[in-house]
N, C-alpha and C positions, 0 to 999 in steps of 0.2 A: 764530849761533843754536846752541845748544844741541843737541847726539845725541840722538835716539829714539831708545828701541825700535822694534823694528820692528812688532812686534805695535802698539804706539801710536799709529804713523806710521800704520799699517793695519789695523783689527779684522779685515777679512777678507782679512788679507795672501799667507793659503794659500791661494787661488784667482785671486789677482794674479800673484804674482811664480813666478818658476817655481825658485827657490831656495828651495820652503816646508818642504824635508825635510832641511835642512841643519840643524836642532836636530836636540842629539841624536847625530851624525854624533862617531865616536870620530876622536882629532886623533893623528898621528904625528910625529916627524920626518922629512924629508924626506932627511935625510945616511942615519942610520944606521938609521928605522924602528923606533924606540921610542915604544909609544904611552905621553904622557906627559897626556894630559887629553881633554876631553868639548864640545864646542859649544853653548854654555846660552842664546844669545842670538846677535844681529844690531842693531848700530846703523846707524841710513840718517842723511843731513843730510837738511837740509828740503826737497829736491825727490826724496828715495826711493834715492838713489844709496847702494848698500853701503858704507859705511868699514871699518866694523872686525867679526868677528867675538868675542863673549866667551865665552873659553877658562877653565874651570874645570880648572886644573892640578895635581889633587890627587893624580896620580902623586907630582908634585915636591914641592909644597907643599899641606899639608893644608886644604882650607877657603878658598883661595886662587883669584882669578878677577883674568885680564889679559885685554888688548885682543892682538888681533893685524889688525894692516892685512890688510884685502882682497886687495894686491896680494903680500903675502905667503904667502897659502894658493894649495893648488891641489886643486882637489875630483875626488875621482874616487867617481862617483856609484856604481857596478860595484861596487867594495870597501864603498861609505859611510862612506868616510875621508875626513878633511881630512888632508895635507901640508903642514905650516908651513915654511917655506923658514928657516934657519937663527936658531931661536929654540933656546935651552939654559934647561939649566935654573939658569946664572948669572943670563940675560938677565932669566929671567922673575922672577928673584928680586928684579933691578932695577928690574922696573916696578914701575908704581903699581897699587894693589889699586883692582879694580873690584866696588863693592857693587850691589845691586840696587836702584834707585831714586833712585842719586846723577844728578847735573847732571854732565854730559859734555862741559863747554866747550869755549872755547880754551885756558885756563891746562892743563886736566887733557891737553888732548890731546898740549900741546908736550911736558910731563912724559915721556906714552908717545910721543913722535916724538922725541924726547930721547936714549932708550934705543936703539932704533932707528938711528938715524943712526951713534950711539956704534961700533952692531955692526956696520954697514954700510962701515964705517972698516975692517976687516978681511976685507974682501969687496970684492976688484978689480973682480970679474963684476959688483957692482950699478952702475945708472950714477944720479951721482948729479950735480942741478946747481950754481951757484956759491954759490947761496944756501943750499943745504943743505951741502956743503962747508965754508963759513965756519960755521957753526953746529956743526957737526962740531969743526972742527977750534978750533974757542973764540974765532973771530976773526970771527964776524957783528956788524956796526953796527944800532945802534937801526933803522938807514933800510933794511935788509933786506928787513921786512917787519913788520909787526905784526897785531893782532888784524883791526886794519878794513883789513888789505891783503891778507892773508896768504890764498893759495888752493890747495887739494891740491895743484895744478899745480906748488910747489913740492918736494915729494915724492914725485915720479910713480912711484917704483919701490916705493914705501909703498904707492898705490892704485891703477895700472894695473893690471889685469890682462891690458891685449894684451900686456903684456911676457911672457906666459910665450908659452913656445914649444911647450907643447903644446895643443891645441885638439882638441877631442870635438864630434863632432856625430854625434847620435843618427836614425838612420833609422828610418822606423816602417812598420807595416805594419797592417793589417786584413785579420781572420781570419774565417773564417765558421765563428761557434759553436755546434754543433746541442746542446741540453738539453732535459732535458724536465721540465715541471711536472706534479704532479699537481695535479687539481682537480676538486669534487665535480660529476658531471655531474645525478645525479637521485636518488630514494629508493624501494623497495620496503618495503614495510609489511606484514606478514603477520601477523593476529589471526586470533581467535575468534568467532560469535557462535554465538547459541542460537534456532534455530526449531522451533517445535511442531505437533502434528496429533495429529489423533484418529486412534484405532485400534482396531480391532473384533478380540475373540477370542471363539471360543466352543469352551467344556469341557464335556461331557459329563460326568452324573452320575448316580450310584444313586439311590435310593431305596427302601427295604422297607416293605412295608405287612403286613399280619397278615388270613388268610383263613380264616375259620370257617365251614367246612362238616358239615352235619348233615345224615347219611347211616342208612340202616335198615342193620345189618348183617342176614346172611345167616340167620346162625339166629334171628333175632326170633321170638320168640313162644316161644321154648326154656324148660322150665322149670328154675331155677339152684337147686342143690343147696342145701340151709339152712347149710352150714358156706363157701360162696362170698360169700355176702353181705355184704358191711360197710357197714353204713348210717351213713353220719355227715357232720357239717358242717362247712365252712368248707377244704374240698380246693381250691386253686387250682394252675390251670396258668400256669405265665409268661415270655411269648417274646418276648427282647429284640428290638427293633428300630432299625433303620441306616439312615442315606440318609448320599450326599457331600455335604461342601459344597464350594461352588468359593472356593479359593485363588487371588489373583489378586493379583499386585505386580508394580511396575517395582524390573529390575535394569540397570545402567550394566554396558557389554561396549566394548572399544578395536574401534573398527570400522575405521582405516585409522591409519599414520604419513605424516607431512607433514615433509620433508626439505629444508632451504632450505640453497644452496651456492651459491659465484660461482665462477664459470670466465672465467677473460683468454684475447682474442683479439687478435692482434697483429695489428698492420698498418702498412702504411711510409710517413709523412706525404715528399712532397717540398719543398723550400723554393728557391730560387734571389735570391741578391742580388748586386750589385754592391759587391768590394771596393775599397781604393784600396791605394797601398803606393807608397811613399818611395825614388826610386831617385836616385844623388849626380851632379851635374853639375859638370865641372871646368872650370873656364876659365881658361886660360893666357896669360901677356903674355911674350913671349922665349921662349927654347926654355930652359926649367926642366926637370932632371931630374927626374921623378915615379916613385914605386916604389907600385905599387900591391899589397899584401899581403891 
């Protein structure tokens, strides 16, 4: 059967596999630490088992994507690097270019297991078995192995990965996180309104009135010398007259200020949980040297 993606194999492959941050992950060599490409992909066969990583090596080759065996990286989560274990950039030049959405059979895989094997020829440390040997070495028979026989197990140093020899295991711990949210507890509202009432003044005011009194004087009955006299008509006297009136209007005066401010007062919530935390258990068979660092 045919390679997935692994996205395909899995729509929610990142909450499955605990290898969901390996896109993305920059790829070095493993000899001399040259990063020569990028992690764009993950093919699984049909029961989810990782084969190949897809390395876009456009360090080396521009626009260029290879396969690299599983059993050929080594992830170190810490850096988010991958480690290809002796891929160059001859090798890579030799593979077969992997497009996005091509069929990832058997034909295409022997192509990249091909290359592979070729390079593994120059490498004592890999171990490799009879069957991959004669294939190697250009002396495998039809009766090897073929499409309907043929199983990784043939190229275990291609997709093992117990074969490396370093191994990570991550200890975990639980912390107790004290933060704090804000959040609206209530609201004060501070308006206007407008109430009325009667109200009594009272002003005092003048008045003038005009008072005609008619009086005898003293000498009455005196007789007025003939050049005193001046007889005639239409002699008026005339005495202006006044009162107050009362003036009386409303005027608006600021009778108080209303001053609205918020003051914080602290105070010290306590919390108590139970944490857990990851502590390593060794078990030994023989008396094995152990160095513990």
């Amino acid at each position: 059967m045919p390679l997935l993606s692994i996205s395909d194999f899995d729509t929610d492959y990142q909450s499955t596999f605990e290898e969901n941050d390996i896109k993305g992950m920059d790829v070095y060599g493993e000899g001399d630490g040259e990063k020569f490409g990028t992690v764009k992909d993950i093919l699984v066969d049909e029961q989810g088992n990782f084969r190949y990583f897809v390395i876009d090596v456009g360090f080396w080759i521009f626009g260029k994507k290879v396969l690299l065996p599983v059993g050929r990286a080594r992830i170190d989560r810490n850096a988010h690097r991958v480690y290809a274990k002796g891929l160059t950039k001859e090798q890579a030049d030799r593979l077969p270019e992997y497009t996005e959405g091509m069929t990832a059979d058997y034909d295409y895989e022997e192509r990249v297991r091909r290359v592979y094997r070729t390079e593994a020829s120059l490498d004592a440390s890999a171990p490799l078995d009879p069957a991959s040997t004669a294939a190697m070495m250009g002396t495998a028979t039809p009766t090897s192995y073929n499409r309907d026989t043929y199983t990784y197990e043939h190229d275990r140093d291609l997709y093992d990965t117990s074969t490396h020899s370093d191994r990570t295991i991550k200890l975990y711990e639980e912390r107790l996180i004290a933060s704090k949210q804000r959040r609206k507890t209530g609201e004060v509202a501070i308006g206007k309104h407008v109430e009325t009432e009667t109200e009594r003044v009272s002003v005092p005011i003048e008045k003038e009135r005009v008072v005609i009194e008619r009086i005898t004087p003293t000498d009455a009955g005196r007789a007025v010398a003939p050049g005193e006299v001046d007889f005639h008509e239409g002699e008026v006297a005339r005495v202006e007259v006044y009162e107050e009136v009362p003036d009386i209007h409303k005027e608006a005066f600021v009778r108080e200020e209303v001053r609205v401010k918020k003051v914080v007062e602290q105070e010290t919530v306590e919390a108590q949980e139970t944490i857990r935390r990851e502590e390593l258990d060794i078990d030994t068979d023989g008396r094995p040297v152990i160095s513990d660092q």
